[in-house]
Legacy VTK file of the C-alpha trace (Angstrom):
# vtk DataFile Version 3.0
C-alpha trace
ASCII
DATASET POLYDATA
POINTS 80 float
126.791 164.730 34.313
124.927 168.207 34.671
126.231 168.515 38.695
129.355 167.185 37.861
130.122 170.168 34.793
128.139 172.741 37.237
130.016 171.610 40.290
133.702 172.236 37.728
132.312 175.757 36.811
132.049 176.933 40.557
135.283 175.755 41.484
136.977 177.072 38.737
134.523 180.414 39.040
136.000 181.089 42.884
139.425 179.693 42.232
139.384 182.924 39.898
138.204 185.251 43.108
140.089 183.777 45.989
138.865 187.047 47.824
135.335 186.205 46.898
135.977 182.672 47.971
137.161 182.975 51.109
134.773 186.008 52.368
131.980 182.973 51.049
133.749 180.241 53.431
134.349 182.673 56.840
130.729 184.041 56.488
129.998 180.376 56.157
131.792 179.590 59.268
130.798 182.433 61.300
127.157 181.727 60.644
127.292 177.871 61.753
129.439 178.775 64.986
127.248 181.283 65.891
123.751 178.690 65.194
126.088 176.597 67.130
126.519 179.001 69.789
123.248 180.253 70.437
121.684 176.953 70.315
123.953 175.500 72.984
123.090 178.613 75.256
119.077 178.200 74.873
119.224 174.533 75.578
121.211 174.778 78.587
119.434 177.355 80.142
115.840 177.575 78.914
115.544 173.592 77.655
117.504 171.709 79.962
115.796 173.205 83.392
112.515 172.080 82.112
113.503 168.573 82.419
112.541 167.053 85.640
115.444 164.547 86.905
113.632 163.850 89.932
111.872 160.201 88.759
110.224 159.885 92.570
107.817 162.724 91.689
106.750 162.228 87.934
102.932 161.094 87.555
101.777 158.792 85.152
97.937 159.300 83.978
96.125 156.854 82.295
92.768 156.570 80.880
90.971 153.724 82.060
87.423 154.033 81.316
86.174 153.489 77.622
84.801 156.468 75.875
80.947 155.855 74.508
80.033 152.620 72.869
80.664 152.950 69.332
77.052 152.656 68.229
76.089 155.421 70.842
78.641 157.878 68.721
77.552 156.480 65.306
74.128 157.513 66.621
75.153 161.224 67.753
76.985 161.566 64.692
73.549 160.549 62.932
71.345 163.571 64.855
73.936 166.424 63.979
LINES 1 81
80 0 1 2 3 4 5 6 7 8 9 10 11 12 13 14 15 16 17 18 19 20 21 22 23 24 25 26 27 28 29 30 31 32 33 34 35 36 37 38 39 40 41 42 43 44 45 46 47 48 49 50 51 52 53 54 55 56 57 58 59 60 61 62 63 64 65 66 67 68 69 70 71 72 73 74 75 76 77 78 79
């Protein structure tokens, strides 16, 4: 019941200041576009380059050897 009564309050509060209330809502809007803006530009020209659509030339590398024998690490781990 607390948000709801806070949530009537701050309503109420900038229904008093309209010019408080809609300086809060275009900042508000001005500040997401702009995130919106400058994200867009950095992915399509620093994030999406970096992607390599040519599938012919991608490597896969795979470990196939095992590492140590688990007693030969317990034992190493025993001299330190």
């Amino acid at each position: 019941m607390s948000f709801v009564n806070d949530l009537r309050v701050a309503v109420r509060s900038l229904a008093r200041t309209r010019g408080l209330a809609v300086t809060v809502v275009l900042t508000l809007a001005l500040g997401i576009g702009a995130n919106s803006a400058i994200f867009t530009l950095v992915r399509g020209v620093l994030l999406k380059p970096l992607v390599n659509r040519d599938e012919d030339r991608l490597i896969y590398i795979r470990q196939s050897a095992l590492p140590y024998p688990r007693s030969r690490i317990c034992a190493l781990a025993l001299k330190a």
